[in-house]
DSSP file (Angstrom, degrees, kcal/mol; ACC not computed):
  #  RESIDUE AA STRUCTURE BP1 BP2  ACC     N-H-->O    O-->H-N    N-H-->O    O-->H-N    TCO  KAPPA ALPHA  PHI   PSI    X-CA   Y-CA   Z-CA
    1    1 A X              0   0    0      0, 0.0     2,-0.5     0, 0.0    61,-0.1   0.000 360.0 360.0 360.0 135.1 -155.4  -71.3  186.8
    2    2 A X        -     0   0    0      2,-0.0    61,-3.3     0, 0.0     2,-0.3  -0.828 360.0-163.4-134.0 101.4 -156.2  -68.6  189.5
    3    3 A X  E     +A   62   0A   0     -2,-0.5     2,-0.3    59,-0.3    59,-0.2  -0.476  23.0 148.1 -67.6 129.6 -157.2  -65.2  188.0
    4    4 A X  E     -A   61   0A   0     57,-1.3    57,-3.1    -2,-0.3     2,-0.3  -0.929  33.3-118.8-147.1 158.9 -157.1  -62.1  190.2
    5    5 A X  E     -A   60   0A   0     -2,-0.3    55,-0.2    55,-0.2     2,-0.2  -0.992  16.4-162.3 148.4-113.3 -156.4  -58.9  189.6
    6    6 A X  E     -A   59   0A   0     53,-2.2    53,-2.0    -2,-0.3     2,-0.4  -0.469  10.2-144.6-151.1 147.3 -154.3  -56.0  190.2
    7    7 A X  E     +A   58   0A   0     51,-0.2    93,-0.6    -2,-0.2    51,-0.2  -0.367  19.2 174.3-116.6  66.1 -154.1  -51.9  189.8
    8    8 A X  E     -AB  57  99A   0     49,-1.2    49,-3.5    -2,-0.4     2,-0.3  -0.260  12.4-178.3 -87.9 135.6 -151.0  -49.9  189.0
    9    9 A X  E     + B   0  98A   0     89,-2.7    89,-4.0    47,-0.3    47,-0.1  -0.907  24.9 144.1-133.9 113.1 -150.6  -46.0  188.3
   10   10 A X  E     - B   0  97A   0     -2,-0.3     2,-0.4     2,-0.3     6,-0.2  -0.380  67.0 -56.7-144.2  81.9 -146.9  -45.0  187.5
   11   11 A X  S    S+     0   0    0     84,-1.2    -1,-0.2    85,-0.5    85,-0.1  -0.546 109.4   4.8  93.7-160.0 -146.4  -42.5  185.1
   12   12 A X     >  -     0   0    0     -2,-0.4     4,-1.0     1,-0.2    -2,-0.3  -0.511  68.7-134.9 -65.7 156.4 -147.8  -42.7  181.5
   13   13 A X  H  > S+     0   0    0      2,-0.2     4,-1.3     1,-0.2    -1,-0.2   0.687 100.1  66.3 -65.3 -37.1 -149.9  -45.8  181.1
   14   14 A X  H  4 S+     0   0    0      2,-0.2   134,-0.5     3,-0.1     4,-0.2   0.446 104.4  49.0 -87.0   4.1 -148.4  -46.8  177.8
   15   15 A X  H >4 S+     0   0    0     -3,-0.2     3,-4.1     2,-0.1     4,-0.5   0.890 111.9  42.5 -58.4 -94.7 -145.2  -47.4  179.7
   16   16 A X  H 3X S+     0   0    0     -4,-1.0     4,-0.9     1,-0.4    -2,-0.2   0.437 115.9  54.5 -57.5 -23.2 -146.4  -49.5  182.7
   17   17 A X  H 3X S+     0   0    0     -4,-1.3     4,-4.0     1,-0.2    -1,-0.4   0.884 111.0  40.1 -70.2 -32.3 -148.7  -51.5  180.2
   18   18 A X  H <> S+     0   0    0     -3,-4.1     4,-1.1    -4,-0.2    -2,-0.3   0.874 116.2  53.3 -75.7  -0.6 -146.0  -52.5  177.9
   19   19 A X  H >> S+     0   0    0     -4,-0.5     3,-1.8     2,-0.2     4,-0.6   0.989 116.1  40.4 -94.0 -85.2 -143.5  -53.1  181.3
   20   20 A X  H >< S+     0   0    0     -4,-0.9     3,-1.5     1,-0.3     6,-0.2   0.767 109.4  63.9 -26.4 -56.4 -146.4  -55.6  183.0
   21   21 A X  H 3< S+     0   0    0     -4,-4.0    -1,-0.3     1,-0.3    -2,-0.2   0.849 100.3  57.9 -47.7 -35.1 -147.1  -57.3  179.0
   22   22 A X  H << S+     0   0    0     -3,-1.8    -1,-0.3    -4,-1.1    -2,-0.2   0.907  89.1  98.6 -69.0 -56.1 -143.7  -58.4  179.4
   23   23 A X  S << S-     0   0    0     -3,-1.5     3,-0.2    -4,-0.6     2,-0.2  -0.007  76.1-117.0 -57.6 160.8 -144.0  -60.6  182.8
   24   24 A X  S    S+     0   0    0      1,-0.2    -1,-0.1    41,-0.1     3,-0.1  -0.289  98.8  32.8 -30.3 130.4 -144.3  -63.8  182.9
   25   25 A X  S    S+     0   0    0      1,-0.2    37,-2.9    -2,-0.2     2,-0.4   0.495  86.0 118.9  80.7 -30.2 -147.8  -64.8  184.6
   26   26 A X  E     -C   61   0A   0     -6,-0.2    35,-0.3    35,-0.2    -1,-0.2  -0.798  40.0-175.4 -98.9 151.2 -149.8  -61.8  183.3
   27   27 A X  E     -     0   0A   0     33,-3.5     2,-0.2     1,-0.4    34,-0.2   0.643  60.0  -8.5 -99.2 -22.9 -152.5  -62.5  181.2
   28   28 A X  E     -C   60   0A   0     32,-1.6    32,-3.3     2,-0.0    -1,-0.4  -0.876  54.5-171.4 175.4 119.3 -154.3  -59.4  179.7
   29   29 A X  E     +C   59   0A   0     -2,-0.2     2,-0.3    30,-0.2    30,-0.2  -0.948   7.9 178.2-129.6 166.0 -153.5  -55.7  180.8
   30   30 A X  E     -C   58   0A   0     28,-1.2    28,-1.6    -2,-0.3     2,-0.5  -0.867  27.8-120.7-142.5 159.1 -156.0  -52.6  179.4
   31   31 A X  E     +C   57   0A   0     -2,-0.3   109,-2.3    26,-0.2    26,-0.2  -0.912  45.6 128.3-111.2 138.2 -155.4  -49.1  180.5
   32   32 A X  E     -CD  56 139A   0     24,-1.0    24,-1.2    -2,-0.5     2,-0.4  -0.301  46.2 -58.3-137.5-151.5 -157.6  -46.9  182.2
   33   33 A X  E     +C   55   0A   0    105,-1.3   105,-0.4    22,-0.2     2,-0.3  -0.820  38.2 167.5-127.6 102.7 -158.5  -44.3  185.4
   34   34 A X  E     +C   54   0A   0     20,-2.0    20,-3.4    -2,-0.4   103,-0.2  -0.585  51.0  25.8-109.7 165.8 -158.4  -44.9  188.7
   35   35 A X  S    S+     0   0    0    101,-0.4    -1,-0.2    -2,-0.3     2,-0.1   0.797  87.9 120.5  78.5  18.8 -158.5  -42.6  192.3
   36   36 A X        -     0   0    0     -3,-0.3    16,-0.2   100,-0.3   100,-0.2  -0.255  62.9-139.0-115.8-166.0 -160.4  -39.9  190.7
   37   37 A X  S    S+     0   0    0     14,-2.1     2,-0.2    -2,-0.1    15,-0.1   0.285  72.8  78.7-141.2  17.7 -163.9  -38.3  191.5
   38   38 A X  S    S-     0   0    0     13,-0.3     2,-0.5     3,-0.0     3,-0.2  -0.588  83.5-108.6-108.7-174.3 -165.7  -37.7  188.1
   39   39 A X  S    S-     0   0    0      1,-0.2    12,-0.0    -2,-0.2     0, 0.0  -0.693  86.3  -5.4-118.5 100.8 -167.3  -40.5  186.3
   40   40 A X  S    S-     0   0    0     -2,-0.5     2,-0.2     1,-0.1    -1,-0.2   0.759  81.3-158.5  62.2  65.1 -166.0  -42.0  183.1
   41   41 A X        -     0   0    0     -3,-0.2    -1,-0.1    -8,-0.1    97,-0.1  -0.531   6.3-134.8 -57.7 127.7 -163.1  -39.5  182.6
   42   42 A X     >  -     0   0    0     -2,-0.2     4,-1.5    98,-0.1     5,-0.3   0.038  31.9-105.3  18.5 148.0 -161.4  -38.9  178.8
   43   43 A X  H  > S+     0   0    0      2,-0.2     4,-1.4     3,-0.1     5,-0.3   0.887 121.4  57.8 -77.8 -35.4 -157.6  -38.8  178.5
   44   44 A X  H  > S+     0   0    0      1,-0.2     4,-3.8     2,-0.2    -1,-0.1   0.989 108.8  42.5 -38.6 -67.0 -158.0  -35.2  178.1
   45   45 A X  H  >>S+     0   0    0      2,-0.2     5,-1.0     1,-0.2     4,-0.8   0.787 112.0  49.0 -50.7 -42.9 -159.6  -34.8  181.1
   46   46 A X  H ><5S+     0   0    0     -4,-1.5     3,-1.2     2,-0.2     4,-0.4   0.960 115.0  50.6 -38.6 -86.5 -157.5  -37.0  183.2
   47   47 A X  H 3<5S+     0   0    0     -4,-1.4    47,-0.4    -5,-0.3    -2,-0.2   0.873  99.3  65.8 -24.0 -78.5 -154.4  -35.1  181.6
   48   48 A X  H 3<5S-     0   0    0     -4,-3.8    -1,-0.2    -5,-0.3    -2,-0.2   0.800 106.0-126.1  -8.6 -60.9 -155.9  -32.0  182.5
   49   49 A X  T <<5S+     0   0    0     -3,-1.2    -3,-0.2    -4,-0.8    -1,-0.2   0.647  82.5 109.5  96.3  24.3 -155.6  -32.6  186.5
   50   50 A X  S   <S+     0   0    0     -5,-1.0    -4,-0.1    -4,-0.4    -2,-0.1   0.125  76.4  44.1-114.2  24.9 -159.7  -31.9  186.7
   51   51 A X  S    S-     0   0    0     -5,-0.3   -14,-2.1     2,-0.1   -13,-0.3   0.372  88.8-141.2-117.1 -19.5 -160.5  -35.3  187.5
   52   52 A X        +     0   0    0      1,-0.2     2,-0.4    -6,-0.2    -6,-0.1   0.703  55.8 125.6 108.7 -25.0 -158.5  -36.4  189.6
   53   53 A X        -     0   0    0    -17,-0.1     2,-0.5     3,-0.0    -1,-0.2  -0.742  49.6-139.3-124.1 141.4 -158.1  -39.6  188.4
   54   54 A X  E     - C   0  34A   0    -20,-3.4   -20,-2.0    -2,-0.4    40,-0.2  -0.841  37.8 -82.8-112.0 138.9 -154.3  -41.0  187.7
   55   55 A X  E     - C   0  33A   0     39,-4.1     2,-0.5    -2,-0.5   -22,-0.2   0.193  57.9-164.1 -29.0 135.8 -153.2  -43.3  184.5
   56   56 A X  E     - C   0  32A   0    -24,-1.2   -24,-1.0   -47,-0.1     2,-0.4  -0.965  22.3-158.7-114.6 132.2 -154.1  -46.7  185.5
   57   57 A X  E     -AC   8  31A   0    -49,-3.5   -49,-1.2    -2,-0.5     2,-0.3  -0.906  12.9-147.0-114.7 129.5 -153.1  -50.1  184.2
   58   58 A X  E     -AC   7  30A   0    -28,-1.6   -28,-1.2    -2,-0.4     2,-0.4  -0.557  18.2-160.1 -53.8 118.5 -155.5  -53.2  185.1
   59   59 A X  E     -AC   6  29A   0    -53,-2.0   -53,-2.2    -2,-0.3     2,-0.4  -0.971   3.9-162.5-110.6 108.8 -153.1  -56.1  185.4
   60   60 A X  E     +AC   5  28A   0    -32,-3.3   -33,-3.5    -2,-0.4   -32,-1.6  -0.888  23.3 172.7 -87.0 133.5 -154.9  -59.7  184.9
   61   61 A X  E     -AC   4  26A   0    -57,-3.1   -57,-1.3    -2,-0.4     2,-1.1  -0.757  41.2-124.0-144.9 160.5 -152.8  -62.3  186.2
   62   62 A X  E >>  -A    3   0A   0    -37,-2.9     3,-3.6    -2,-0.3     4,-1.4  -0.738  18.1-163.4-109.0 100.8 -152.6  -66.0  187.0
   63   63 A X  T 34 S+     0   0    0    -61,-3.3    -1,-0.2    -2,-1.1   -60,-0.1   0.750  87.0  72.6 -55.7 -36.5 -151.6  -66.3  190.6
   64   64 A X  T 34 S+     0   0    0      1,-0.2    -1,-0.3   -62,-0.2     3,-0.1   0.848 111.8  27.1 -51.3 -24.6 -150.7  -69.7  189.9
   65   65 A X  T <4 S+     0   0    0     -3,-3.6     2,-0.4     1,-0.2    -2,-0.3   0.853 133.5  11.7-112.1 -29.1 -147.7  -68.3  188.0
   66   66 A X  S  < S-     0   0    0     -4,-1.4    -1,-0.2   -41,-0.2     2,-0.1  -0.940  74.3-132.4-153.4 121.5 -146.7  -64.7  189.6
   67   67 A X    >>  -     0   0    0     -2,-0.4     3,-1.8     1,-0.1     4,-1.7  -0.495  23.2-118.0 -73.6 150.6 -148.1  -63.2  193.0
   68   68 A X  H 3> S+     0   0    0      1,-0.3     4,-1.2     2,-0.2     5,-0.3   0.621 123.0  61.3 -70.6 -24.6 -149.5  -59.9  193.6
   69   69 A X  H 3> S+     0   0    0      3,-0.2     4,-1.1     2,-0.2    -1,-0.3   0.731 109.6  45.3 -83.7 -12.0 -146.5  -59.5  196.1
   70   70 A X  H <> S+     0   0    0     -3,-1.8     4,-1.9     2,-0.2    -2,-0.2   0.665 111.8  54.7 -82.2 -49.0 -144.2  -60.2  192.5
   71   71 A X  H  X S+     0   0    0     -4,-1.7     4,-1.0     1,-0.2     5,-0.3   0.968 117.5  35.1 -64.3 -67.3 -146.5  -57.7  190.7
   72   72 A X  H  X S+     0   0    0     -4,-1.2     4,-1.3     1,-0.2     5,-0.2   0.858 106.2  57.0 -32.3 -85.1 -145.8  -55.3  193.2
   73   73 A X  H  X S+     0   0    0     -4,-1.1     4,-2.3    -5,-0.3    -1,-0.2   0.821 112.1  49.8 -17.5 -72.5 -142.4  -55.7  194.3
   74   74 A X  H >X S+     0   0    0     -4,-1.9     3,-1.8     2,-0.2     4,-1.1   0.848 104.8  65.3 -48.3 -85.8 -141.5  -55.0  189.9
   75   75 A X  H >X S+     0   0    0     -4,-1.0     3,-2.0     1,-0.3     4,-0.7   0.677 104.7  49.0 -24.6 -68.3 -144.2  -51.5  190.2
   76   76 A X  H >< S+     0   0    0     -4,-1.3     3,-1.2     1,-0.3    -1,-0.3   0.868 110.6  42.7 -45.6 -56.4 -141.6  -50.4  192.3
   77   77 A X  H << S+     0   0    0     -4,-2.3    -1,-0.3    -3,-1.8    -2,-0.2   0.689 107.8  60.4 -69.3  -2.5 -138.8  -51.0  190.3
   78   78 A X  H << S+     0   0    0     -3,-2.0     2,-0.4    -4,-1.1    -1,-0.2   0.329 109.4  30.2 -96.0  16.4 -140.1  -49.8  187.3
   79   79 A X  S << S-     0   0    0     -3,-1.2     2,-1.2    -4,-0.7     3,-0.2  -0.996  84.8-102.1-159.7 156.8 -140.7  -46.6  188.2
   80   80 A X    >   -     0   0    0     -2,-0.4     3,-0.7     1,-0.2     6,-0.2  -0.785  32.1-174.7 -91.2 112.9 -139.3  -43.7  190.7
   81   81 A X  T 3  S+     0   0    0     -2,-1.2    47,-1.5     1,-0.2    16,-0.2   0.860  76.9  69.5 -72.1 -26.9 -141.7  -43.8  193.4
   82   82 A X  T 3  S+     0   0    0     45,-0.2     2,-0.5    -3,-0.2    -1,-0.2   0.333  77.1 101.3 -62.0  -6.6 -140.1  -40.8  195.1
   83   83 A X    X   -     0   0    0     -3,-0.7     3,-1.1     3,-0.3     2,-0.8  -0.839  69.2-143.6 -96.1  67.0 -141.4  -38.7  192.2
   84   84 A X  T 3  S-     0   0    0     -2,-0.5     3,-0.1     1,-0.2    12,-0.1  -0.209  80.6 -15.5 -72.1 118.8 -144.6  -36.7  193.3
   85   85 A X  T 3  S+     0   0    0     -2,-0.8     7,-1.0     1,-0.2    10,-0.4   0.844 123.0  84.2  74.3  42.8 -147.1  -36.4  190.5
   86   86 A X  E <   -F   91   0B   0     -3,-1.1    -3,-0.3     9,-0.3     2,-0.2  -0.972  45.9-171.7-178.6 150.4 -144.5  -37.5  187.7
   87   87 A X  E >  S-F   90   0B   0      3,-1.9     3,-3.7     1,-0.3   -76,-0.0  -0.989  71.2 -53.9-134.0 143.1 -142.7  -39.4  185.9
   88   88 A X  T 3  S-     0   0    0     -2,-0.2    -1,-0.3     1,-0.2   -77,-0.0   0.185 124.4 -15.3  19.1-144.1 -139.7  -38.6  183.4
   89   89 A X  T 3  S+     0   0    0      1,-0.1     2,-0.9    -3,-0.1    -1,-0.2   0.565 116.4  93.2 -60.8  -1.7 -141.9  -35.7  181.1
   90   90 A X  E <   -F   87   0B   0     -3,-3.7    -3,-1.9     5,-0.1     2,-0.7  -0.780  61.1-171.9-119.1 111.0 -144.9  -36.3  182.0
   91   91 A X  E     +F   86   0B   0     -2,-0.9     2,-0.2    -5,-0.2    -5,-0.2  -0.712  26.5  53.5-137.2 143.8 -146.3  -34.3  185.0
   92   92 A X  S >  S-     0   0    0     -7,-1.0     3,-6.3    -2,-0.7     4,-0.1  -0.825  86.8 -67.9 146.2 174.7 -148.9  -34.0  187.0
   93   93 A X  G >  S+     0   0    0      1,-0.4     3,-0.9    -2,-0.2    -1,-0.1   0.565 123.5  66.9 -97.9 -11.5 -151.2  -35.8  189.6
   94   94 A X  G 3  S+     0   0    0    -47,-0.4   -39,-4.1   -48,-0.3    -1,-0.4   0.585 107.6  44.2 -50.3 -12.4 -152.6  -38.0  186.3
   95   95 A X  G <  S+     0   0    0     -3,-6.3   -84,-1.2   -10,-0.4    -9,-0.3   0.477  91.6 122.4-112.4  16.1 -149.1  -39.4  186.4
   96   96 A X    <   -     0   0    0     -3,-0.9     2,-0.8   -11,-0.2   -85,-0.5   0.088  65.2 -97.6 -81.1 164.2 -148.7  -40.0  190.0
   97   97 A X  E     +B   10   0A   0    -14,-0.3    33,-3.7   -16,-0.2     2,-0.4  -0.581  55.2 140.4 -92.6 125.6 -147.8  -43.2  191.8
   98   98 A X  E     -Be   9 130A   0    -89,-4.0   -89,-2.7    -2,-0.8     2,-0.4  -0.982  36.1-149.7-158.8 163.8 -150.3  -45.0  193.2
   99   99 A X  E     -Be   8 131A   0     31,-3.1    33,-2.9    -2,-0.4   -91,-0.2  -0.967   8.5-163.9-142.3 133.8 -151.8  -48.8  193.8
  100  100 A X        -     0   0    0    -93,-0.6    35,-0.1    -2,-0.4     7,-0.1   0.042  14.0-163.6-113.4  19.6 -155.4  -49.6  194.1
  101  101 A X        -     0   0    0      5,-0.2    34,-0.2     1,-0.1     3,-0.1   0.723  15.6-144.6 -10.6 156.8 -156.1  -53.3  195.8
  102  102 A X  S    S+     0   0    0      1,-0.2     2,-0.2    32,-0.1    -1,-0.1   0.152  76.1  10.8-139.1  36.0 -158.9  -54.7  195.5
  103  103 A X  S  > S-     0   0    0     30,-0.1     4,-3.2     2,-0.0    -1,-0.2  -0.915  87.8 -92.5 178.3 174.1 -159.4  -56.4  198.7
  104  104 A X  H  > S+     0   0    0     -2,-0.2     4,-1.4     1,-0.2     5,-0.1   0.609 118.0  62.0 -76.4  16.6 -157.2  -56.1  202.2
  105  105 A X  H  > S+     0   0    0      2,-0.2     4,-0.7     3,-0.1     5,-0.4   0.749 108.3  42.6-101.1 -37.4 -154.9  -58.7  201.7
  106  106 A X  H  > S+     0   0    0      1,-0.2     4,-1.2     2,-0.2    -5,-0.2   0.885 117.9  56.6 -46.6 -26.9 -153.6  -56.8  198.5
  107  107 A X  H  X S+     0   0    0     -4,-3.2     4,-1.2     2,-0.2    -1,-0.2   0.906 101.5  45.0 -40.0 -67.3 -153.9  -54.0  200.9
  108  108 A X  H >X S+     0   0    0     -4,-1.4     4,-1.8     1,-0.2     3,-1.4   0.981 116.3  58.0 -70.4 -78.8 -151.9  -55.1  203.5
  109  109 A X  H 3X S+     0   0    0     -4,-0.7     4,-3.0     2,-0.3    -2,-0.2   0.547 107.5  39.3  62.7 -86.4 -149.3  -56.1  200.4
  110  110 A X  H 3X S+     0   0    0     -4,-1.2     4,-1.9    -5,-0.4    -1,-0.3   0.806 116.5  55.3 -97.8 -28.7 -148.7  -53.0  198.7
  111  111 A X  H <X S+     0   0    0     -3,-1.4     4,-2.5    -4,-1.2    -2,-0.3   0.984 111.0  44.8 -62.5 -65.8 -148.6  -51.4  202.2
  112  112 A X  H  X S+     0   0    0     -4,-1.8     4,-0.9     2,-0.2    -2,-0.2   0.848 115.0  48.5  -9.6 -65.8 -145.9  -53.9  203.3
  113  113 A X  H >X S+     0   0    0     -4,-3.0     4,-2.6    -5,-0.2     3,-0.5   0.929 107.0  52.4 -65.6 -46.8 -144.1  -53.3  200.2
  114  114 A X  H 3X S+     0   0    0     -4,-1.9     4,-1.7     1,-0.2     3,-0.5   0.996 108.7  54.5 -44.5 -78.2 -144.1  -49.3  200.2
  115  115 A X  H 3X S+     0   0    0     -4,-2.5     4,-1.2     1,-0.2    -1,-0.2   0.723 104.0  58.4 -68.7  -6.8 -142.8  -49.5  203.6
  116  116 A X  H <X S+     0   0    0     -4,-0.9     4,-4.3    -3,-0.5    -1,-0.2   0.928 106.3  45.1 -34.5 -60.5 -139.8  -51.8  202.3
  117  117 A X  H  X>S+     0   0    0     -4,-2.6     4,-1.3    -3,-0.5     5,-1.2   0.778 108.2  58.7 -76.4 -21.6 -138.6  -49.8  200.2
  118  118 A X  H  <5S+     0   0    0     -4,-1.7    -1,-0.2     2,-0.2    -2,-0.2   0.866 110.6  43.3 -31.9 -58.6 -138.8  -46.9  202.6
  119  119 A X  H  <5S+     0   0    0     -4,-1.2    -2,-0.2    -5,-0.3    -3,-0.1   0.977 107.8  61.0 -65.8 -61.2 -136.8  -48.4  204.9
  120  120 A X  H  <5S-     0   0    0     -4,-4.3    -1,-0.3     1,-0.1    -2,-0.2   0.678  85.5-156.4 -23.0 -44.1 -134.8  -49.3  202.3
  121  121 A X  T  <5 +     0   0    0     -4,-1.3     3,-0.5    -3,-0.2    -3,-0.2   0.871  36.5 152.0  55.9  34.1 -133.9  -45.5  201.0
  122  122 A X  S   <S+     0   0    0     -5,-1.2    -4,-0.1     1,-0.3    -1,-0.1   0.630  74.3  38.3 -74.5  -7.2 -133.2  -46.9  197.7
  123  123 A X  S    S-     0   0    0      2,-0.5    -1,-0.3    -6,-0.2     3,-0.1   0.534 116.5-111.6-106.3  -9.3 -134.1  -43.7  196.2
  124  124 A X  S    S+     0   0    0     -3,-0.5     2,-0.3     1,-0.2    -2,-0.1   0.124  96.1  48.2 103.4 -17.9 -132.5  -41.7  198.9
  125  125 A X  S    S-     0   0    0      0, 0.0    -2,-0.5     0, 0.0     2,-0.2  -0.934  96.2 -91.4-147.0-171.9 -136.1  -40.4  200.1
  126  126 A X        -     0   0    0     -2,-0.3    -8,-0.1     1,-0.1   -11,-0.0  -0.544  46.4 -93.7-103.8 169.6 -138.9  -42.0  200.8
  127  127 A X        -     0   0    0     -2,-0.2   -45,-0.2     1,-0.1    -1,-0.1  -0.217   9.0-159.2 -83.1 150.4 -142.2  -42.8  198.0
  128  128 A X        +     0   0    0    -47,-1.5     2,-0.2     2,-0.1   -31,-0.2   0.015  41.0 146.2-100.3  23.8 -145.0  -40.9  197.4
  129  129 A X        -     0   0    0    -33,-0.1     2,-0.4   -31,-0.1   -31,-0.2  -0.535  45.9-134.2 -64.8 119.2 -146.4  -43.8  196.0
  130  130 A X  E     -e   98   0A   0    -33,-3.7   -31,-3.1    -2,-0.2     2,-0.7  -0.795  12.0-157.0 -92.3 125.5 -151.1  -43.4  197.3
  131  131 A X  E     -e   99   0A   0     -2,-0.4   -31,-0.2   -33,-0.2     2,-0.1  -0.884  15.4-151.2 -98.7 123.3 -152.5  -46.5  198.6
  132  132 A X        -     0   0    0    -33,-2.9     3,-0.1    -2,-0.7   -34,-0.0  -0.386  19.8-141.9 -88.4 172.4 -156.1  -46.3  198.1
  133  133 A X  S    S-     0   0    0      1,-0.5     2,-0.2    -2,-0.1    -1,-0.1   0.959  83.0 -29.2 -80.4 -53.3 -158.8  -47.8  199.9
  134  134 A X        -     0   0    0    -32,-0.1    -1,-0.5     2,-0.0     2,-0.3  -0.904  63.9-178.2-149.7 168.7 -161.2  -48.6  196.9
  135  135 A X        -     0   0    0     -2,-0.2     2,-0.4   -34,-0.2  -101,-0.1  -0.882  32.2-122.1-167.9 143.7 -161.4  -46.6  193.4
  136  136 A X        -     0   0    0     -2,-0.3     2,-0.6  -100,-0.2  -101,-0.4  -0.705  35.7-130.3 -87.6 140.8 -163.8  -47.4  190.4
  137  137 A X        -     0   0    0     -2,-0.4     2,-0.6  -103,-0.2  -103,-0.1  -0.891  12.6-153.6 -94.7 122.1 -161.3  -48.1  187.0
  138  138 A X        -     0   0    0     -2,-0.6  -105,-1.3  -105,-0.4     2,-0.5  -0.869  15.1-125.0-105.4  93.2 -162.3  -46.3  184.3
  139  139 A X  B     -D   32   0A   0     -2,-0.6  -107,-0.2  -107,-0.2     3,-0.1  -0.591  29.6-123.6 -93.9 140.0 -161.2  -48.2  180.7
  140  140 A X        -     0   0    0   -109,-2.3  -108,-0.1    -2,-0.5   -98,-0.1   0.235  38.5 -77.1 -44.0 155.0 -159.1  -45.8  178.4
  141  141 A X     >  -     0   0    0      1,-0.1     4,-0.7  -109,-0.1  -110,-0.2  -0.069  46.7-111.8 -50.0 163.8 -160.2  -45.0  174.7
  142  142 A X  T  4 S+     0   0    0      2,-0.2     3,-0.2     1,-0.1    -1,-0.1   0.882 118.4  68.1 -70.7 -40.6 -159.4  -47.7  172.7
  143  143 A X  T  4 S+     0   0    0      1,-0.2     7,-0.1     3,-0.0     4,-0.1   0.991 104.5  61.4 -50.4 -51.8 -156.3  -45.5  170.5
  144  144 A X  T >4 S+     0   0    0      2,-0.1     3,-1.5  -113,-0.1    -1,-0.2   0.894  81.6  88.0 -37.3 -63.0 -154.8  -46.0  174.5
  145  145 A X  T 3< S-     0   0    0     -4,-0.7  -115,-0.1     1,-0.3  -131,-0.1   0.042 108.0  -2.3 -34.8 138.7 -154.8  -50.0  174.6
  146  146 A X  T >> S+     0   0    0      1,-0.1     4,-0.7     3,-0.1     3,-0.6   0.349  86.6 164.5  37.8  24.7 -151.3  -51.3  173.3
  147  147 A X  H <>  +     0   0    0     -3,-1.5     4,-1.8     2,-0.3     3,-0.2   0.709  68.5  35.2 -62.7 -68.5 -150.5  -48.1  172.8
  148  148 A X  H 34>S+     0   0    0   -134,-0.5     5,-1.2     1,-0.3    -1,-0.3   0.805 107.9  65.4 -70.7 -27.7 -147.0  -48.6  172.4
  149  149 A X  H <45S+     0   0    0     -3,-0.6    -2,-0.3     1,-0.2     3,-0.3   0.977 104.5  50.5 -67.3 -53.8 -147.4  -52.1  170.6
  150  150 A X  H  <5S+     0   0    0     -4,-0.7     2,-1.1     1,-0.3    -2,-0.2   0.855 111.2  48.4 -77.1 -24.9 -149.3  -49.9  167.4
  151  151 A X  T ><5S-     0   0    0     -4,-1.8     3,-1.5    -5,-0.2    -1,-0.3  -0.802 109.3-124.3-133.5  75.8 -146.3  -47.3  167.1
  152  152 A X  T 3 5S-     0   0    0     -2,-1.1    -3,-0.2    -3,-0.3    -2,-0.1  -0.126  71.9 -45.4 -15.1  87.1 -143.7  -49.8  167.1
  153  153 A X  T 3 <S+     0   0    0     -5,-1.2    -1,-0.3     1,-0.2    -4,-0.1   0.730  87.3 154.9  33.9  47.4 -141.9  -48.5  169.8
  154  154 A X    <   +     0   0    0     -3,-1.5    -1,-0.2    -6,-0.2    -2,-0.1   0.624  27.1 133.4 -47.6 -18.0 -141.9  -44.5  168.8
  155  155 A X        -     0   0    0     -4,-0.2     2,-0.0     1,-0.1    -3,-0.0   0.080  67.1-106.7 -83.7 151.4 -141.6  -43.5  172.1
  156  156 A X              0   0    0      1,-0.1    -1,-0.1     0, 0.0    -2,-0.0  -0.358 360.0 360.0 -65.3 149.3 -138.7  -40.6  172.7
  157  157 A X              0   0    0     -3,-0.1    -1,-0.1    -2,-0.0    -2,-0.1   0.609 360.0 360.0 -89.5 360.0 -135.8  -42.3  174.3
């Protein structure tokens, strides 16, 4: 087994975890705060847009079974990258799209990929999806975690 891994912000968190629990290959995802500039940010705050810091989810994964170039590729489709600082109802720069590597080859990656789908014009413009250089992750209250998994699938349709 070869664990790495991987840092997604697209929209609410308790989306993009339960989207990722689903693959194949991932092992364990928590939600948190990445890209921001205070230090151990609150969902309040985060919400707020005074931190900085956008919904995060940590995706641990087994490389053996699904590549970071897999993980990726799926962030895109599971979300409108083309969307700045939103998703569906929830807006603002806590919901924004963004990818965090954690080394250059994930770098070079999610850079790669972003400019596929660019080229592509599958949304008709191109993403505002931030690739960062480095960002500390910040893990989420616990009432965050599996969020959607304890309130069996409330969520508005």
């Amino acid at each position: 087994m070869k664990i790495e891994k991987a840092f997604f912000a697209a929209g609410s968190f308790w989306d993009v975890q339960e989207s990722f629990d689903a693959i194949r290959g991932v092992l364990f995802t928590r939600v948190g705060y990445a890209g921001g500039y205070t230090s151990d940010p609150s969902y309040h705050e985060v919400c707020s847009g005074h931190t900085g810091h956008a919904q995060t989810v940590e995706v641990t994964f087994d490389a053996d079974k699904i590549s970071y170039t897999a993980l990726v590729l799926i962030f895109f489709q599971i979300h409108n990258p083309t969307v700045l600082n939103g998703q569906g109802p929830d807006k603002g720069t806590a919901f924004r799209s963004a990818l965090f590597p954690v080394d250059e080859k994930q770098k070079q990656i999610a850079e790669h990929i972003k400019s596929y789908f660019d080229e592509r014009n599958e949304y008709g413009k191109p993403s505002t999806t931030q690739i960062y250089e480095e960002s500390t992750f910040f893990e989420a209250e616990s009432w965050n975690q599996k969020f959607w998994q304890k309130h069996a699938k409330s969520q508005p349709a």
